[in-house]
C-alpha positions in Angstrom: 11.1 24.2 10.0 7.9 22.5 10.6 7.8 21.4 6.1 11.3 20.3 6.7 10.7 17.9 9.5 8.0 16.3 7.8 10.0 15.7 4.4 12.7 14.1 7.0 10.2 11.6 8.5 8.5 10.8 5.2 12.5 10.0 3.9 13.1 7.8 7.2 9.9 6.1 6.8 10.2 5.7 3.3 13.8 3.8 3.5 12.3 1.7 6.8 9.7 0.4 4.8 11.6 -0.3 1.9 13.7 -2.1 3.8 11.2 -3.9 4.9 9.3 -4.7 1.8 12.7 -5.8 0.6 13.1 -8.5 3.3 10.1 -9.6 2.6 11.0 -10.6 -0.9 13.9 -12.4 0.1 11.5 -14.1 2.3 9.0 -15.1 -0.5 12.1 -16.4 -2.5 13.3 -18.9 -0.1 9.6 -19.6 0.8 9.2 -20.6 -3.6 12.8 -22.6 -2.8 11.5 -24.2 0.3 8.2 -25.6 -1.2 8.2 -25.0 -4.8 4.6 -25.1 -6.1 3.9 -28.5 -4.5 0.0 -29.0 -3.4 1.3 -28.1 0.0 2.6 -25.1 -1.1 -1.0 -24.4 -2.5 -3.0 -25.2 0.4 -0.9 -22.5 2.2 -1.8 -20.4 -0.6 -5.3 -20.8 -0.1 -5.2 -21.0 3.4 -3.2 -17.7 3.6 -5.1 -15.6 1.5 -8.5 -16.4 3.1 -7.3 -15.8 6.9 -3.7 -13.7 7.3 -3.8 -12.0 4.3 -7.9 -10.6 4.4 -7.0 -10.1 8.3 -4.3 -7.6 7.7 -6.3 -5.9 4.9 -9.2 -5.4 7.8 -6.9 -4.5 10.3 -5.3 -1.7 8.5 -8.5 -0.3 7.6 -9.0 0.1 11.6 -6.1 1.5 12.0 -7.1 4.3 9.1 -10.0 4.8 10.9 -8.8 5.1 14.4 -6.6 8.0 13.7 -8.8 10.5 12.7 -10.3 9.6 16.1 -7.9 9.6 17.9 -5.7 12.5 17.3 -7.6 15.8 18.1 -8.8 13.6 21.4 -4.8 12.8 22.0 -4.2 16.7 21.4 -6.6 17.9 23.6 -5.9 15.3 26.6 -4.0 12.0 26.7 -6.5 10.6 29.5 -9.4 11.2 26.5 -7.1 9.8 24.1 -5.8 7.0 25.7 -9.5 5.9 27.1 -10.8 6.3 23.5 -8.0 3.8 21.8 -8.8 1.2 24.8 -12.2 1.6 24.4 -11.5 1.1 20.1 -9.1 -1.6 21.4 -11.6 -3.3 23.4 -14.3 -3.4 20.5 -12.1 -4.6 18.3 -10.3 -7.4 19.6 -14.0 -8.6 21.4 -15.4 -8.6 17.8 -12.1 -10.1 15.8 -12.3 -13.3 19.1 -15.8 -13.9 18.5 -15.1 -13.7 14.6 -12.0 -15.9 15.0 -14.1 -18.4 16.9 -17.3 -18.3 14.5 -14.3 -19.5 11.7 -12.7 -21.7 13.6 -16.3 -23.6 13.8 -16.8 -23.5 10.0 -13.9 -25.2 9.5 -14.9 -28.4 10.9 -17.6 -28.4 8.1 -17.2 -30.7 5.8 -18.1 -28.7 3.2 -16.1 -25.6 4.1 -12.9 -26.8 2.9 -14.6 -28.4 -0.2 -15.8 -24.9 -1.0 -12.0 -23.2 -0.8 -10.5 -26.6 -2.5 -11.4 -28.9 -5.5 -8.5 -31.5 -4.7 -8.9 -34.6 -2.3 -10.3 -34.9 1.2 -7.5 -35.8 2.8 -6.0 -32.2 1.0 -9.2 -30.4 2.1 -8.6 -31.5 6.0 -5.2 -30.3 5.9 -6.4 -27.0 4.2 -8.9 -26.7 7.6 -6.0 -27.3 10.1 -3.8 -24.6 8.2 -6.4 -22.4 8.4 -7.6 -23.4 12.4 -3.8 -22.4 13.0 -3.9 -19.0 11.0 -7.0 -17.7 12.2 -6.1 -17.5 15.9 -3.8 -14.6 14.5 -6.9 -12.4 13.8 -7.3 -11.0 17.4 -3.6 -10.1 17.4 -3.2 -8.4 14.2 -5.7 -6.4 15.2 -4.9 -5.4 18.5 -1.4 -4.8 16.7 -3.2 -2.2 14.2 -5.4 0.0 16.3 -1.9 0.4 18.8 0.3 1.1 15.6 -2.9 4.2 14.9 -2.5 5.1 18.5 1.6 5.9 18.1 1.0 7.0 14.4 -1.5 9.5 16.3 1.5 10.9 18.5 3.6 11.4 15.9 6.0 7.8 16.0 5.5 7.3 12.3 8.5 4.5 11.8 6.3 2.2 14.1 4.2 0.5 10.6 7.0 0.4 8.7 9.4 -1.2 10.5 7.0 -3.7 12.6 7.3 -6.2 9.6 11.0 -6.3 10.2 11.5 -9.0 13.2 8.7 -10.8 11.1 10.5 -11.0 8.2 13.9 -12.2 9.8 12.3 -15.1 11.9 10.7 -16.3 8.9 13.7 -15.9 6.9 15.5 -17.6 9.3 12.9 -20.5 9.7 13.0 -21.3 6.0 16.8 -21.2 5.7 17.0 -23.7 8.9 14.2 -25.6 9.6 12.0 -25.8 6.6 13.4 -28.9 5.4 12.5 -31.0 9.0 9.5 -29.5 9.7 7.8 -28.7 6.4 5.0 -26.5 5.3 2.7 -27.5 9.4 5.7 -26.0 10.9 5.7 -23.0 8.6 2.4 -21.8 9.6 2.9 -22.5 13.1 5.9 -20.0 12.3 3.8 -17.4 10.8 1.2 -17.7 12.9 3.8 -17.3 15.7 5.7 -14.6 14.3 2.9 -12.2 14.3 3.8 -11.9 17.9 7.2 -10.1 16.9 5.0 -7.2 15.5 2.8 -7.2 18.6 6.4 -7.1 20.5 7.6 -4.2 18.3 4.8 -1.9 20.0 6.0 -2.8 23.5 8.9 0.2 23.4 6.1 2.9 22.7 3.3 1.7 25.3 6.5 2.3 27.3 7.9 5.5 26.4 4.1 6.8 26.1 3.0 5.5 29.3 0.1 4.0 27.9 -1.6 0.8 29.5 -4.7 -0.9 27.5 -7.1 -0.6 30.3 -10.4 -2.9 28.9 -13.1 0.0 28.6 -16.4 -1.0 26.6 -18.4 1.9 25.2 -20.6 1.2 22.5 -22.5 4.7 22.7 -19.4 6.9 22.7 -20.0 9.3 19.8 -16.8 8.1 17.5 -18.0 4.0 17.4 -20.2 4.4 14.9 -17.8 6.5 12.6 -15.2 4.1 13.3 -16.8 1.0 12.3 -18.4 3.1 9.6 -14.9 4.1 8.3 -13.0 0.8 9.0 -15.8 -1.3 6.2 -15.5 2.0 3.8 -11.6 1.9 4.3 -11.1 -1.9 3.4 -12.7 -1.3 -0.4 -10.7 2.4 -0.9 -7.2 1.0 0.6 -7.4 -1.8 -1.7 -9.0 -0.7 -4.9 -5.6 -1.6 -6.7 -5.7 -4.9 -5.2 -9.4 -5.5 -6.8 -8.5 -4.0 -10.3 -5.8 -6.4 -10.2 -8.1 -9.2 -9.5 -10.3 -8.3 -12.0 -7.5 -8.2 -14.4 -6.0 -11.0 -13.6 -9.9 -13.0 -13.8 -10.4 -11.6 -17.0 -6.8 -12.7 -18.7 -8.6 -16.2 -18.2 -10.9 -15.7 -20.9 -8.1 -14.3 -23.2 -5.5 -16.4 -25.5 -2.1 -15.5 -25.7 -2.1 -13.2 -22.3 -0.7 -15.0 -19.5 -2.1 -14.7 -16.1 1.3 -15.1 -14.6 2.4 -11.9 -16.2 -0.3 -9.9 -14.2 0.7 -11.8 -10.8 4.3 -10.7 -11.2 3.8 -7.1 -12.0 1.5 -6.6 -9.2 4.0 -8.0 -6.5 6.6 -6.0 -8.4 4.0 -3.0 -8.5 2.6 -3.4 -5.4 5.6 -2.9 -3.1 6.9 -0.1 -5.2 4.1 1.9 -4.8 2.9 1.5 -1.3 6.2 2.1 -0.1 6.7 5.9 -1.0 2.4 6.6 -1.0 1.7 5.0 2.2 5.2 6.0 3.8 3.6 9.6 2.7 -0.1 9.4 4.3 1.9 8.2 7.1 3.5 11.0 8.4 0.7 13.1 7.4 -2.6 11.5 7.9 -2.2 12.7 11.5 -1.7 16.4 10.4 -4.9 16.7 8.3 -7.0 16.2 12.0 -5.0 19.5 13.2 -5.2 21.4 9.4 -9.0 20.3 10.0 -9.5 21.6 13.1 -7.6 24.9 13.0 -9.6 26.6 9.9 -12.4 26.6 8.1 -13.6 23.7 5.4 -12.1 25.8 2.2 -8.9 26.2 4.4 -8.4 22.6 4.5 -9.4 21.7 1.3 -6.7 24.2 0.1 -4.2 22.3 2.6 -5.0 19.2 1.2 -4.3 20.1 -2.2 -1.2 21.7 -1.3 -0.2 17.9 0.3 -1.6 16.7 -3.1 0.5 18.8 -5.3 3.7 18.1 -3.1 3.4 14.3 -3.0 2.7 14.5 -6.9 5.8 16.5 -7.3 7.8 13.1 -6.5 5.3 11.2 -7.9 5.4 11.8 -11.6 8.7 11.4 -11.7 9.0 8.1 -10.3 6.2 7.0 -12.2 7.7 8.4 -15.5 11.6 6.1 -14.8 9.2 3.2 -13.7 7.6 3.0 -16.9 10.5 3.7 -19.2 12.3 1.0 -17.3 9.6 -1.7 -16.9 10.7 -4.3 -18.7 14.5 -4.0 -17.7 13.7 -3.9 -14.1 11.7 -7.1 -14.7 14.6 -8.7 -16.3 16.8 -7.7 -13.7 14.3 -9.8 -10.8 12.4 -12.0 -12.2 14.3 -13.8 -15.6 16.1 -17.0 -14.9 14.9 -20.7 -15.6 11.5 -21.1 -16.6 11.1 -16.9 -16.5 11.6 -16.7 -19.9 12.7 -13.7 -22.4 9.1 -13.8 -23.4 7.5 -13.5 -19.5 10.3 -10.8 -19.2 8.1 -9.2 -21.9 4.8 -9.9 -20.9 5.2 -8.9 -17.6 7.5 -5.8 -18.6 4.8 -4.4 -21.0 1.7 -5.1 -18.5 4.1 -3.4 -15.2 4.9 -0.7 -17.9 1.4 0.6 -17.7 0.7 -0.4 -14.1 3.0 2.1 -13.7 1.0 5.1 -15.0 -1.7 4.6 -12.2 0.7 5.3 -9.9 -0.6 9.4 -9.6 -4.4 8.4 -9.7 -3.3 5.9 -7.0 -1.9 8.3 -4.5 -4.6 10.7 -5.0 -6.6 8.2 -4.2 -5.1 7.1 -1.0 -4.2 11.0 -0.3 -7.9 12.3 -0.6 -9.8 9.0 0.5 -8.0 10.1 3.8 -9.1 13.6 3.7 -12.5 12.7 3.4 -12.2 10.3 7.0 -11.2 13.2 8.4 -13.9 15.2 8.1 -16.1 11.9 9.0 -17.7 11.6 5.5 -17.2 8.2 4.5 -19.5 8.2 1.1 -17.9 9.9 -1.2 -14.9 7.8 -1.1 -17.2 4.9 -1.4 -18.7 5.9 -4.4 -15.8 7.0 -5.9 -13.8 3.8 -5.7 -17.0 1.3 -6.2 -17.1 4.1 -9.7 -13.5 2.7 -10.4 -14.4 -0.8 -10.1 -17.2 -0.5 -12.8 -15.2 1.9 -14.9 -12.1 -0.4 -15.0 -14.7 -3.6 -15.2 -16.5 -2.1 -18.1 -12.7 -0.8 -19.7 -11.4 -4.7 -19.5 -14.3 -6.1 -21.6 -14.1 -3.3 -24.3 -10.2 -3.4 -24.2 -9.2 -6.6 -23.3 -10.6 -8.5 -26.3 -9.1 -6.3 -28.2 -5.7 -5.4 -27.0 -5.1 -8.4 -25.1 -3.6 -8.2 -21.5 -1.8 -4.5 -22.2 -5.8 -3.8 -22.5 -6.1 -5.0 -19.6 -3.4 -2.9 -18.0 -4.4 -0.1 -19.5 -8.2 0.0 -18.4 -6.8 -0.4 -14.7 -4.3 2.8 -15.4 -7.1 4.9 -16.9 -9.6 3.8 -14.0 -7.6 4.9 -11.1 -6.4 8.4 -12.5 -10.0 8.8 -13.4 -10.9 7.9 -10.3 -8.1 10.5 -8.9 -9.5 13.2 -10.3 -13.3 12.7 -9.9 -12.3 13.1 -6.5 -10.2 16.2 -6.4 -12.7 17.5 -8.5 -15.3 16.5 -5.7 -13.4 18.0 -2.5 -12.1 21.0 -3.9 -15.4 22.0 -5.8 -16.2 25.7 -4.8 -12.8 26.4 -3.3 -11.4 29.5 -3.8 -7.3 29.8 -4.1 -7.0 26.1 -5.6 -3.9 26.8 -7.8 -3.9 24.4 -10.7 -0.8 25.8 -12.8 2.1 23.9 -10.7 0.5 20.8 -10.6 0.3 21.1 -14.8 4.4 22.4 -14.6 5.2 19.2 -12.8 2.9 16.9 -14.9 4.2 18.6 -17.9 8.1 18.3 -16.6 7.0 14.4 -16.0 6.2 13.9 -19.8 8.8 15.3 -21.2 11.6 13.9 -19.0 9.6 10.3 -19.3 9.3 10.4 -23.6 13.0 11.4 -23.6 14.3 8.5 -21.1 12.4 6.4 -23.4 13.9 7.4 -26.7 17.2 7.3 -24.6 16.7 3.6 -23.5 15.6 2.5 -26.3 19.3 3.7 -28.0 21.4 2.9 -25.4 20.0 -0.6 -24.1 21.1 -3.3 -26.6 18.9 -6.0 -24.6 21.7 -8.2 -24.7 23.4 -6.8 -21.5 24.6 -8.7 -19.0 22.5 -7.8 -15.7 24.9 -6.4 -13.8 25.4 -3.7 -16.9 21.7 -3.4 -17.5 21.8 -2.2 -13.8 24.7 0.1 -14.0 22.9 1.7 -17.3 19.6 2.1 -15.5 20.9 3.8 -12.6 22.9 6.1 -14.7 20.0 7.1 -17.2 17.4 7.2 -14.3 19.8 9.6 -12.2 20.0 11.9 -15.2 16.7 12.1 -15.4 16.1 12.9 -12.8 18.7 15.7 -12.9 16.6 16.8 -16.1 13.4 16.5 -14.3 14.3 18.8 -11.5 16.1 20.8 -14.3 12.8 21.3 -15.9 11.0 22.3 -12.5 13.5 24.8 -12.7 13.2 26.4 -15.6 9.8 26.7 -15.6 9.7 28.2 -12.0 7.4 25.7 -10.4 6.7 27.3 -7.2 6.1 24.2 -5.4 9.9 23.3 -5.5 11.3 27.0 -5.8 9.5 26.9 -1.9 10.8 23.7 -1.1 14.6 25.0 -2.4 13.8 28.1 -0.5 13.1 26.4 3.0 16.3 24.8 2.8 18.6 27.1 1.8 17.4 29.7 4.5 19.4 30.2 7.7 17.7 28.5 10.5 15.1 30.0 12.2 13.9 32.0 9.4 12.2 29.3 7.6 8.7 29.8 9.2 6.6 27.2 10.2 
C-alpha cells in the first residue's frame, strides 16, 4: 500500500507541476509579445538572470539541504524539528538580508552596471534600478524555500509544485492588462511583487502544521555546518545541466553554421520537460531516503536507493526514447511561425533530439546526488559533477569542430550518463544483492521501442502536415509505443513492473508495505 501511495503522489505532483511549467510558458510568450527584444527587454534580461534567477537556483539548493535535516529531527519530535527549521530559517534569511544589502550597495557603482552592460549610461542606470528592485526578493525566496523543505519534510509534496502557480497568473494577468501603461519598471515591480504569492501559498501549511517561525540563532548546532556545506555542493549538482548548456551554448560562438539560438530553445523546451517528472520524483521521495537511511544498515540503503533508481528509470527510458524520436516535430509544433523558420525547426529539433538522451544520466544524477546528502557526504557528488563539466568541456572542443552544434549536443548527452553511472558505480561499490539484470530489460525494451518509433515516424510523417495532424499522429504513434514498450517489459518478465502489476492487482490489504 505504502509503493502505491507513493506512485499516486509522484502522479499528482507530476501533473501540478506541469501545470505549472505550462503557465509559465504562456507567461514567457506574452512577456516576448509585451516587449519584444527591445533594449528594455534586455536589461530585464540581464537584470533577471543576475538577481531572481541565481536567487532561486541558491534557494533551492537550501531547501535540498534542509531536508535531510530536517526529517529524522521532525520524526523523532516536532518541537526538535520545528526549532531546527527556525533556527535554518533564521541563518538564512539573516545571511540572504545582509547579502541583499551588500548588492544593493554595488549597484550604485559606477562601474557595476558597466561590468553587466556594454550599451549607454543612461541604459546601465536603468539596468541598476531593475536590479535594486529585484534583489529585495532574495530574503523572501529564501525564506519561501527552507519552509517549502520544512512541509516537503512532513510529507506535503504538492507545496513546490504548485507554489509557482498564483505567480504565474498575476504575471499573466499583468502582461495581458497593464503591460502596455506601465512598461517593462512596472513589470519588475510585478515580479518582484509576485514572489509574495509563493511566500502566501505556504501560509495554509504553517496553519494546518501549527508551525510558527520562532527567530532561534544557533550557529553551533551540529547540522549548520552540513547544511551550508550541502546548500554550496547542491547549487553546482542541481544545475549541472544548466552549466553544460552554458558551455554549449559559449562554444556554438566560435562555430559557423550552428546557431546559438537553436541551443536556447531546446534547453527551455528540455528543461521543463525534464525537471517536471525527475524533480516531481525526488520530491516525494527525498524525504523517504532519511527513514530508509536510518532504519538499516549502509548496504541496505544503498540497495533501496537502487531499487528507487531502477523504478524511476523504468519511466524514464521510455519517455526519453518518444522525446527523441519526436524532437523535431514537437519543435515544430511550439516553436515554428514567423521568423522560426523550417530550418530553426531543424536545428533546434536535431540539437533537443540528443538533449534528450541525457535524460537517464540526468535523473541518476539528481536521484543519487541526493542519496549521498543524506548520508551527509557532500564530496562525492562534487567531484562527480565538477568530472562532468571537464568531460563535457573537453567532449565540445573534440566534437564540436567537428560535428558542429549536434557535437555539441552530443558531448553534453555522453557527459551526464557518464556522469550517472560513475556514480552508481561509486555508491553501490561493494554491495551485495545490487541486481543489474532489470535495469538492462528496461534499457533494452527502451531501444528497441525508440529505433522502431523512429523507422515508424519517419514513414508515416510526410513533414508537410498541418499541425494539428502532426499532433494527432504523434499522440497516436507515441501511445503505441508505449503500449509496445510495456508490451516488451512483459515479455521479458521484468520484475520491476511484474511487482508494480502485482501490487495493484492484489485485493487490498494484502499488498504489504
Amino acid at each position: 500500500m505504502k509503493q502505491n501511495k507513493t506512485i499516486h503522489a509522484v502522479g499528482v505532483v507530476t501533473l501540478v507541476t506541469l501545470f505549472a511549467k505550462l503557465l509559465g510558458i504562456v507567461r514567457e510568450s506574452l512577456q516576448a509579445r509585451a516587449f519584444g527584444t527591445q533594449a528594455a527587454a534586455d536589461l530585464y534580461t540581464a537584470a533577471n538572470n543576475c538577481t531572481v534567477y541565481l536567487f532561486t537556483t541558491a534557494a533551492y539548493a537550501l531547501c535540498i539541504a534542509a531536508v535531510p535535516i530536517l526529517t529524522p529531527r521532525l520524526r523523532r519530535s516536532r518541537e526538535e524539528g520545528y526549532r531546527a527549521a527556525s533556527n535554518l530559517i533564521t541563518i538564512s534569511v539573516s545571511l540572504s538580508a545582509l547579502a541583499a544589502a551588500a548588492w544593493i550597495a554595488l549597484t550604485y557603482l559606477p562601474a557595476f552596471s558597466a561590468t553587466l552592460w556594454e550599451g549607454s549610461a543612461q541604459e546601465g542606470a536603468q539596468l541598476a534600478g531593475y536590479m535594486r528592485v529585484m534583489i529585495l526578493t532574495l530574503p523572501v525566496i529564501v525564506l519561501t524555500y527552507l519552509l517549502v523543505a520544512l512541509f516537503q519534510s512532513l510529507e506535503h509534496f504538492i507545496l513546490q509544485g504548485s507554489m509557482s502557480i498564483p505567480y504565474n497568473l498575476a504575471l499573466i494577468g499583468f502582461l495581458a492588462v497593464f503591460a502596455g501603461g506601465l512598461g517593462m519598471g512596472g513589470y519588475v515591480a510585478a515580479v518582484a511583487l509576485a514572489w509574495l504569492l509563493q511566500l502566501g501559498m505556504t501560509v495554509p501549511y504553517s496553519l494546518k502544521e501549527r508551525f510558527r517561525w520562532r527567530p532561534v540563532l544557533d550557529m553551533r548546532a551540529d547540522y549548520v555546518k552540513t547544511f551550508l556545506k550541502t546548500a554550496v555542493v547542491t547549487v553546482l549538482t542541481t544545475s549541472i545541466f544548466l552549466f553544460c548548456y552554458l558551455q554549449d551554448s559559449s562554444m556554438t560562438a566560435q562555430l559557423t553554421g550552428s546557431p546559438a539560438s537553436a541551443f536556447y530553445y531546446a534547453d527551455k523546451l528540455f528543461t521543463p520537460l525534464t525537471t517536471t517528472l525527475i524533480y516531481s520524483v525526488s520530491t516525494v521521495l527525498f524525504p523517504q531516503f532519511s527513514q530508509a537511511y536510518a532504519s538499516g544498515g549502509a548496504a541496505a540503503y544503498r540497495r533501496y536507493i537502487w531499487g528507487v533508481l531502477r523504478g524511476t528509470l523504468l519511466l524514464i527510458l521510455p519517455i526519453s526514447a518518444v522525446l527523441a524520436a519526436f524532437g523535431t516535430p514537437i519543435v515544430r509544433v511550439l516553436f515554428e511561425g514567423g521568423s522560426f523558420d523550417a530550418a530553426s525547426t531543424a536545428s533546434t529539433g536535431a540539437i533537443f533530439t540528443i538533449y534528450a538522451l541525457s535524460m537517464a544520466g540526468f535523473c541518476a544524477l539528481d536521484l543519487l546526488s541526493k542519496a549521498y546528502y543524506t548520508m551527509e557526504r557532500t564530496l562525492p557528488p562534487l567531484l562527480i559533477n565538477a568530472g562532468v563539466l571537464a568531460c563535457n568541456w573537453g567532449l565540445n572542443r573534440l566534437l564540436g569542430p567537428r560535428w558542429g552544434g549536434a557535437g555539441l549536443a552530443v558531448a553534453t548527452a555522453a557527459s551526464l550518463t557518464l556522469g550517472g553511472v560513475v556514480m552508481a558505480a561509486m555508491l553501490l561499490r561493494g554491495t551485495g544483492g545490487i541486481r543489474v539484470v532489470p535495469l538492462v530489460k528496461s534499457l533494452a525494451a527502451a531501444l528497441l521501442t525508440g529505433g522502431g518509433l523512429w523507422l515508424v515516424k519517419e514513414l508515416i510523417l510526410s513533414g508537410s502536415e498541418g499541425k494539428l495532424l502532426l499532433v494527432v499522429k504523434c499522440v497516436l504513434l507515441g501511445g503505441g509505443a508505449a503500449a509496445i514498450y510495456a508490451a516488451l517489459l512483459l515479455i521479458l518478465r521484468q520484475e520491476d513492473l511484474l511487482e508494480l502489476v502485482r501490487r495493484y492487482r492484489a485485493p487490498k490489504g494484502e499488498t504489504g508495505s
